[in-house]
C-alpha positions as a Markdown table, in Angstrom:
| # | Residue | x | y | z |
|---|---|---|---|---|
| 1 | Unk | 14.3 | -46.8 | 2.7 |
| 2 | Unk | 14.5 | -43.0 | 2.8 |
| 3 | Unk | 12.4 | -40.9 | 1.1 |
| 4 | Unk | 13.3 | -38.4 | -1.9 |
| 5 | Unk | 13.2 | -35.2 | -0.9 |
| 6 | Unk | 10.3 | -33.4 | -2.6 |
| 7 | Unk | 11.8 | -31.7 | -5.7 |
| 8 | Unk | 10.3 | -30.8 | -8.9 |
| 9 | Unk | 10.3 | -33.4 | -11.6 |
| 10 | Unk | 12.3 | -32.9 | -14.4 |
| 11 | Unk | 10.9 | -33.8 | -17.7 |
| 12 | Unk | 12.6 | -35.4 | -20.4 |
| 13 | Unk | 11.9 | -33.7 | -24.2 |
| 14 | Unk | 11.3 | -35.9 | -26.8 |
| 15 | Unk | 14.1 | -35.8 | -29.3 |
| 16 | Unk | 12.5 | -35.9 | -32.4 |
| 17 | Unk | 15.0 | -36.5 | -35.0 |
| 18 | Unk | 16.4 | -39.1 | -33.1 |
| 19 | Unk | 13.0 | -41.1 | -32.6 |
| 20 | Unk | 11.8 | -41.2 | -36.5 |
| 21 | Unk | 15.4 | -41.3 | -37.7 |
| 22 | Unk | 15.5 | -44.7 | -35.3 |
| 23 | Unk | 12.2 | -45.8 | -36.9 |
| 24 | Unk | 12.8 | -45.0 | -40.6 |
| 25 | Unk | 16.1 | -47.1 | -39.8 |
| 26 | Unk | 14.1 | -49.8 | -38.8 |
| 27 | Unk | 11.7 | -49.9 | -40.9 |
| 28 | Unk | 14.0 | -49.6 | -44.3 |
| 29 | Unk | 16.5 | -52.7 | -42.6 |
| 30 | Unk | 13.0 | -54.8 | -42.0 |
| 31 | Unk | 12.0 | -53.8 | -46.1 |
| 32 | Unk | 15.4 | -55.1 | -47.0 |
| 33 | Unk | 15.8 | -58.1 | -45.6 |
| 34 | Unk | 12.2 | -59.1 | -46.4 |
| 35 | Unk | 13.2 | -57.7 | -50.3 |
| 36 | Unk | 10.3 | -55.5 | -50.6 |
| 37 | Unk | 12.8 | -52.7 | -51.7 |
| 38 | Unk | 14.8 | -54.1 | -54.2 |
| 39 | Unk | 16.1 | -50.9 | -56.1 |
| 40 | Unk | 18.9 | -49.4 | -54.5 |
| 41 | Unk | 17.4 | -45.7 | -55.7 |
| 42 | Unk | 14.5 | -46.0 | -54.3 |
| 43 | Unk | 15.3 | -47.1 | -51.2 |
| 44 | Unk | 18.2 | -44.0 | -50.9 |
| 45 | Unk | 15.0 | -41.8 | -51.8 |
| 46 | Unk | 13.1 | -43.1 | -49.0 |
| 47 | Unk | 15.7 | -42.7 | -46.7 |
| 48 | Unk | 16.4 | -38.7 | -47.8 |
| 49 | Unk | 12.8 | -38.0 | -47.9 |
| 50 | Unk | 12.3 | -39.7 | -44.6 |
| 51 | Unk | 15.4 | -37.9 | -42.5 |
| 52 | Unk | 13.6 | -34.7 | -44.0 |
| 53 | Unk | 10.2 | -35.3 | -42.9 |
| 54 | Unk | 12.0 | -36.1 | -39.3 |
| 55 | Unk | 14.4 | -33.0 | -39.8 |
| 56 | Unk | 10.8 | -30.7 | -40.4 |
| 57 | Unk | 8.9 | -31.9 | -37.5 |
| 58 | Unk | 11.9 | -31.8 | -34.8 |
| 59 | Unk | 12.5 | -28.0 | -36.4 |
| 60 | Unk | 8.5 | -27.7 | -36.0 |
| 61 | Unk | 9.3 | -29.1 | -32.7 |
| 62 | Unk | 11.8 | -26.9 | -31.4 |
| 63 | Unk | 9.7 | -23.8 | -32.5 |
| 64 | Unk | 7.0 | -24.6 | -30.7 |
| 65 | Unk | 8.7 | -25.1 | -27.5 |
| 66 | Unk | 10.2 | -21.7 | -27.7 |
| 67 | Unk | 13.7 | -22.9 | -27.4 |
């Protein structure tokens, strides 16, 4: 088998939003179907204050990176 060529690695950022809006997903369908949230409002509160919290640290994110 042939070698690769030596080239710089590219690196692949970390998408922020996307991870802990994958997560909070998760983690709310797992709370559902094991009826630990019960109440529809808080469970659409959790949800809101959770795509915030990922929504500050990918904006937090993106500032530090300079981009």
């Amino acid at each position: 088998m042939p070698r690769e060529v030596d080239r710089p690695r590219r690196l692949h950022r970390t998408d922020w939003m996307a991870l802990f809006s994958g997560v909070l997903f998760i983690v709310l369908g797992i709370l559902i179907v094991t009826r630990a949230i019960t109440d529809w409002l808080v469970l659409i509160g959790v949800m809101v204050l959770g795509l915030a919290f990922a929504g500050l640290v990918a904006i937090v994110a993106r500032v530090v990176r300079g981009k």
